[in-house]
Phi, psi and omega in degrees: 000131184283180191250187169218075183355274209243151158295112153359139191220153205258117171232039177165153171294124176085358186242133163231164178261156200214109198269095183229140187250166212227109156277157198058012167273142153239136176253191184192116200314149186102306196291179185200173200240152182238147202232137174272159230248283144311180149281328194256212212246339180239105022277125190288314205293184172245139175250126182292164160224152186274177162248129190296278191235144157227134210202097173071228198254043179203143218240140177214110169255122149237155218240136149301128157269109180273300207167161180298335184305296199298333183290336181277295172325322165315317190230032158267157189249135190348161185155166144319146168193120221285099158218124173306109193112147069257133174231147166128171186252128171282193183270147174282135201255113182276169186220125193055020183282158167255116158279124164234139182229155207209131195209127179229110153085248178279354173297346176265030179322288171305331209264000147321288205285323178310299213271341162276332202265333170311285166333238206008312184254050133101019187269176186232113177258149155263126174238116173270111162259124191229123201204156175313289200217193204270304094087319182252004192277138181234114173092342207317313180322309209283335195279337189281331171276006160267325202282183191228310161236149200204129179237114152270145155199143175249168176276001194254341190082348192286353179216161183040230162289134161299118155139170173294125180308321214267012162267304174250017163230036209275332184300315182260002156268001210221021192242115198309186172105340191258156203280314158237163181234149194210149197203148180195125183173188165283142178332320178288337186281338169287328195297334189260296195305322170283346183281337172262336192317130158281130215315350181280348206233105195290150197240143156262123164254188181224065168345147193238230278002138163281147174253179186219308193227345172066357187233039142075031203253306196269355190023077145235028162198047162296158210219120160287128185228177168293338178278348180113198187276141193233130172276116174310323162264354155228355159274359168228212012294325203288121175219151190275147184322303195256041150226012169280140185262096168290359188255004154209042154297176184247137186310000000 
């Protein structure tokens, strides 16, 4: 049974860190562990999370308050904890590359645990942290000490650049040279982003898709592709960017 470290700790409005350790779990950037919410039926479903940080057979996740599943996670107490996973296809780990990684809001979770196991293998990142206002920024110190460049931008301006990434940072996503580009955010914002990388350049994303059931059992978090329809939770989360029918994701 996995544990549950710490009380969920608030580190951004709406946002908490959540320590759970998963014996005999390993992880792998991308991928995300799925939680029961309760004990009862309500919530019945389970809600997935990416993994922030991993360290051995422990998981640090962080969850957006939402809706009652999260909200109820918020204000759980150390403990036993009903989870499922670690499961899904991560992102691919390049060695010695020039990167760029781009995040929006709570997407930018994954692309943590994505941009430490990268250092490791000697590349040089560019990091877009992309958030409402400065207020939701969660972690900003550790992702800036890790990147080779660090960019915020927020829509209110209260904190780094005024604006949308894929608007005032559309010039340095769109700039030849990086060996990949990797994205995790709201759709429209992955959506503009593989639509600027520039063609040399391959793009990944990461689906928010809802999971429902998380092992690829209820396909209520199909992904239209060029390859045909992909289940988000074990053909994904991670898919490349430009084979997805972004018209007809779901809102």
């Amino acid at each position: 049974m996995a544990i549950l470290l710490n009380s969920p700790e608030q580190v951004a409005d709406e946002h908490f860190m959540m320590k759970i350790k998963i014996p005999g779990a390993s992880f792998f950037p991308g991928q995300f562990i799925n939680i029961k919410t309760s004990e009862g039926t309500d919530p019945l479903l389970r809600r997935p999370f990416s993994i922030f940080d991993a360290e051995g057979d422990t998981a640090t996740i962080i969850i957006r308050v939402i809706g009652k599943g999260t909200e109820l996670l918020s204000r759980m107490e150390p403990g036993e904890i009903n989870v499922v996973g670690p499961t899904g296809n991560g992102f691919t780990m390049e060695e010695n590359k020039n990167l760029l990684l781009a995040g929006g809001g709570v997407g930018n979770a994954p692309l943590f645990y994505l941009m430490k196991e990268l250092k490791k293998r000697g590349n040089r990142i560019t990091y877009i942290y992309c958030s409402r206002s400065a207020s939701y920024l969660f972690y900003p110190e550790m992702y800036e000490k890790l990147a080779d460049e660090f960019i915020i931008t927020t829509d209110d301006g209260s904190a780094g650049v005024k604006g949308f990434a894929t608007d005032v940072m559309k010039d340095k996503i769109s700039a030849e040279g990086y060996d990949r580009v990797y994205c995790c955010g709201p759709d429209p914002m992955m959506k503009k982003t593989t639509s600027l990388t520039h063609k040399n350049s391959p793009v990944e994303v990461s689906v928010e898709n809802y999971f429902g059931c998380g092992v690829g059992l209820c396909v209520g978090c199909t992904v239209d592709t060029v390859d045909g329809y992909k289940r988000a939770c074990v053909d994904g989360p991670v898919f490349d960017g430009r084979k997805i029918l972004w018209e007809n994701m779901p809102d």
